[in-house]
C-alpha positions in Angstrom: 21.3 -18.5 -19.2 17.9 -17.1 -19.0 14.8 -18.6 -21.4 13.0 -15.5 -21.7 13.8 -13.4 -24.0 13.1 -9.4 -24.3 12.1 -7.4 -27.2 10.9 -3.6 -27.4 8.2 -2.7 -29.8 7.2 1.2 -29.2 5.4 1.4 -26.0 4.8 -2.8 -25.7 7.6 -4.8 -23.9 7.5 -8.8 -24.9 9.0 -11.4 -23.0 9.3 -14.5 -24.8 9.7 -18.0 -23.4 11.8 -20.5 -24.8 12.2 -23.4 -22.5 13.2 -26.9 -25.0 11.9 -29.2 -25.3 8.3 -28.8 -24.0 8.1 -25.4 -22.6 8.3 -26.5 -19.1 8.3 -23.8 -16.4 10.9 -24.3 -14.2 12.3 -22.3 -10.8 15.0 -20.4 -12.3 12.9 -19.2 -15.1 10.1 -18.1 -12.5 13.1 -16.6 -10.6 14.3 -14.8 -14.0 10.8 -13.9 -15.0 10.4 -11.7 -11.3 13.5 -10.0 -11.8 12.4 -9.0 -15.6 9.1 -7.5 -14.1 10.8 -5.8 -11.1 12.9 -4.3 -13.4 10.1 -3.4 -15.8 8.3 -1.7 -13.2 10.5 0.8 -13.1 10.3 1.6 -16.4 7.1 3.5 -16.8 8.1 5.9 -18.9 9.5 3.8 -21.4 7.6 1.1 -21.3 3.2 1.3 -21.0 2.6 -2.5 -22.1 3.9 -6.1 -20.4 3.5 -8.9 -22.9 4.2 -12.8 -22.0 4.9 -15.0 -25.2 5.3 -18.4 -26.0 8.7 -19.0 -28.2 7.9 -22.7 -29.5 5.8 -23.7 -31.7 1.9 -24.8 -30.2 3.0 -23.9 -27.2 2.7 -20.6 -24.4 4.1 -22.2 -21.2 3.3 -25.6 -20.2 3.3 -26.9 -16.7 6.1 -26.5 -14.0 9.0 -28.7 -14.3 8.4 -31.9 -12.1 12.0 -32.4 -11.3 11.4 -28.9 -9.4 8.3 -30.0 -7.4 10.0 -32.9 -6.4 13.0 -31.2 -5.0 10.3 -29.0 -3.5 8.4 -31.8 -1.8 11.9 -33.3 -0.4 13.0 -30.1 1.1 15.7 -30.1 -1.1 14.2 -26.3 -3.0 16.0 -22.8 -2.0 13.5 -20.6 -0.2 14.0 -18.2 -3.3 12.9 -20.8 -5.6 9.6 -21.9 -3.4 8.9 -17.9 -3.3 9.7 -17.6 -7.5 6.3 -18.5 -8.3 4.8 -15.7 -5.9 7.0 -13.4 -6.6 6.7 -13.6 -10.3 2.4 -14.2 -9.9 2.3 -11.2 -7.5 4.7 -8.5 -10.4 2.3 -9.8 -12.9 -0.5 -8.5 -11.1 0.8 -5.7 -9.1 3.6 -3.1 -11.7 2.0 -0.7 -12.6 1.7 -1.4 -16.6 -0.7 -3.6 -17.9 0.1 -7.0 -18.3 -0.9 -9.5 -21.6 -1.0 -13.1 -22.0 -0.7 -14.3 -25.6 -1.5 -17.7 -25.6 -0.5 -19.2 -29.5 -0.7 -22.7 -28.4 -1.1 -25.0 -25.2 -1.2 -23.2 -21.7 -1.4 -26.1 -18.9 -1.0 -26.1 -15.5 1.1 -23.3 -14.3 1.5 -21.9 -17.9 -2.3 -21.2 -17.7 -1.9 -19.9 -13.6 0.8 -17.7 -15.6 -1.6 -16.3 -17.9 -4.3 -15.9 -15.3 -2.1 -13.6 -13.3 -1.7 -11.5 -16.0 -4.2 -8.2 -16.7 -5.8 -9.8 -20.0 -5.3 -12.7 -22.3 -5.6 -13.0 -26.1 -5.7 -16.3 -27.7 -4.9 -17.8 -31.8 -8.2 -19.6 -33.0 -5.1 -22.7 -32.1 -5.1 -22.0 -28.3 -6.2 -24.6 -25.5 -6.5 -24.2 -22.1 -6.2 -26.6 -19.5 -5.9 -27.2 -15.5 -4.8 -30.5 -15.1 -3.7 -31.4 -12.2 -6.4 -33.6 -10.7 -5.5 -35.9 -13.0 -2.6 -36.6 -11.4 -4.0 -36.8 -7.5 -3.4 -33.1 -6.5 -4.5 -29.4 -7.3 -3.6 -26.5 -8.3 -0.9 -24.7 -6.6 -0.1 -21.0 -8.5 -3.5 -19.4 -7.6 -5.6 -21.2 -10.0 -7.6 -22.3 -8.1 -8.4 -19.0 -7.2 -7.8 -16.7 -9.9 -9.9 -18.8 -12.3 -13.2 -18.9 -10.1 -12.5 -14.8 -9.5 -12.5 -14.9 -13.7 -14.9 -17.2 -15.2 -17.3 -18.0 -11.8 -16.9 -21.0 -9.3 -19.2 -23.3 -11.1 -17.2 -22.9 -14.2 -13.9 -23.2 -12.7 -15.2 -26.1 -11.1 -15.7 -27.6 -14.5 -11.7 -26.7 -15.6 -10.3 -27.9 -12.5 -12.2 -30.7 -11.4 -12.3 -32.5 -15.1 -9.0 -31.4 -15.9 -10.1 -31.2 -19.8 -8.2 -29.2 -22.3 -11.1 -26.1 -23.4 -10.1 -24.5 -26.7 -10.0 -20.7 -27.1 -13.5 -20.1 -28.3 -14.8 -22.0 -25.0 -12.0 -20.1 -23.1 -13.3 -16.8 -24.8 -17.2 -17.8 -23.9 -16.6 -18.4 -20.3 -14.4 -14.5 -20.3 -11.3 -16.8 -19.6 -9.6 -14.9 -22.3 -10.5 -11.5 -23.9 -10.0 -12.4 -27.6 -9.6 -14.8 -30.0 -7.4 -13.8 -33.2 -6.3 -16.1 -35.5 -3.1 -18.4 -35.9 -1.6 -17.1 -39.1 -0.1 -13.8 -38.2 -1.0 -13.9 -34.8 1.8 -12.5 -33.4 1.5 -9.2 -35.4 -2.5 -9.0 -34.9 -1.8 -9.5 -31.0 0.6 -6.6 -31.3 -2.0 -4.4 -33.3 -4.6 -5.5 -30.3 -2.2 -4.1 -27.5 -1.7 -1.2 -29.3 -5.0 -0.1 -29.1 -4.8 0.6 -25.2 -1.1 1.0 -25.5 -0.8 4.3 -26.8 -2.6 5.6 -24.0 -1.1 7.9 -22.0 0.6 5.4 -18.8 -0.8 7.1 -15.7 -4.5 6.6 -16.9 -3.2 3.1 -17.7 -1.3 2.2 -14.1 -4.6 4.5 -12.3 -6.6 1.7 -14.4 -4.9 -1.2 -13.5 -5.1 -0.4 -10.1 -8.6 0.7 -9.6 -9.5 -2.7 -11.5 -7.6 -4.8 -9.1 -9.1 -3.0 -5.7 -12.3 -3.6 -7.1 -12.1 -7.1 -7.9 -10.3 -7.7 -4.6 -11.8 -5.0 -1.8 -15.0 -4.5 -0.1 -17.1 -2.4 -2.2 -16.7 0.8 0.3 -12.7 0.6 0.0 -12.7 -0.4 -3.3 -15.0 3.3 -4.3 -12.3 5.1 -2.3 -9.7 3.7 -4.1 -10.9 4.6 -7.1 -11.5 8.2 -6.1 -8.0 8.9 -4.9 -6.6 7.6 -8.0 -9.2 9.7 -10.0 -8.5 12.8 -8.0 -4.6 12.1 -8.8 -4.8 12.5 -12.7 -7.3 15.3 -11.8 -5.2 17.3 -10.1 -2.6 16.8 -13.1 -4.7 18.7 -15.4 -4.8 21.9 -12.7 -0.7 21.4 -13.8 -0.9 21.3 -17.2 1.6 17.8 -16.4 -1.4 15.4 -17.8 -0.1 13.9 -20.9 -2.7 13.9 -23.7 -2.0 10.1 -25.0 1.6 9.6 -26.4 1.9 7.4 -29.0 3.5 4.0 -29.0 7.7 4.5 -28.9 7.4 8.1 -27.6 
């Protein structure tokens, strides 16, 4: 039995984790989560928006089940359970439709390596933040390490990871950790209205977008331009068609 659960609103897909009793992220929900977003990805038309949700209360994902490290560290893991957490970390990053953390809650460890994977992150005035596995003699080991410093800066990062301190959202939202901050009460439905914004967007501007964003963050500068440019002259050569889609609202 899978602890995500799936729920359409209009254009915005929301997966909702709901792991008992601490939100732990274990291999089989990693493994589930992967096949939600392969599936997903093939859903453009459908769906222009990725969501990731916590389900309990004060809580987005927490860190990765020990039990499963362990059996990882005694060689005792299936290779598709030591691959889950790429897998899942690479969809994230790499459908084509934007991806959104909302953190209502505590994200540590690898619940907060799961958020950095995603496109953006929106925080309730409740959230913290926290990398902390120094604290317990070893580091980081779902990229964030190196998502974090690509985010925020090395020096900062080195502040999250090295301390291993829980940051609340408004320091999260000061260091561009996450993109907003919205309040507790009604948080869900104020996160929705947030996605919304960019969600009713027509989806090959938004996948174009996505893309072009990654290759700059991640290619040499020259590669990066060219990049862009083929994916400019792409929806370009659309309007010569008369196929360019002029922004369909959310659910069409």
């Amino acid at each position: 039995m899978t602890a995500w659960a799936v729920e359409r609103i209009g254009a915005v897909a929301v997966l909702t984790f709901t792991r008992t009793p601490e939100s732990l992220i274990d291999f089989r929900s990693m493994i589930a989560l992967g096949d939600l977003l392969e599936d997903l990805a093939l859903r453009t038309e459908q769906v222009r928006v990725v969501v990731l949700a916590g389900g309990l209360d004060d809580m987005f994902i927490n860190h990765a089940e020990l039990t499963d490290l362990a059996r990882a560290g005694d060689g005792r893991a299936s290779k598709e359970e030591l691959g889950s957490w790429t897998r899942a970390l690479s969809l994230l990053e790499g459908i084509p439709q934007p991806t959104v953390a909302w953190v209502d809650g505590l994200a540590s460890g690898g619940g907060n390596e799961i958020a950095l994977a995603c496109t953006l992150r929106v925080a309730s005035d409740r959230a913290r933040f926290q990398q902390p596995e120094v604290t317990g003699g070893f580091i980081p080991g779902g990229g964030g390490s190196v998502r974090l410093p690509r985010l925020v800066g090395p020096g900062r990062a080195a502040e999250v990871i090295l301390t291993g301190r829980v940051f609340s959202a408004e320091e999260a939202h000061r260091m561009g950790w996450v993109n907003a901050v919205l309040p507790a009460g009604g948080f869900r439905e104020e996160a929705l209205r947030w996605v919304e914004g960019f969600a009713k967007h027509a989806g090959p501007a938004l996948y174009a977008a996505k893309q072009s964003i990654a290759a700059g963050s991640r290619m040499p500068f020259p590669e990066a331009v060219a990049t862009e440019r083929r994916l400019f002259a792409g929806l370009t050569a659309r309007l010569g068609t008369g196929d360019a889609p002029s922004g369909p609202s959310v659910g069409g």
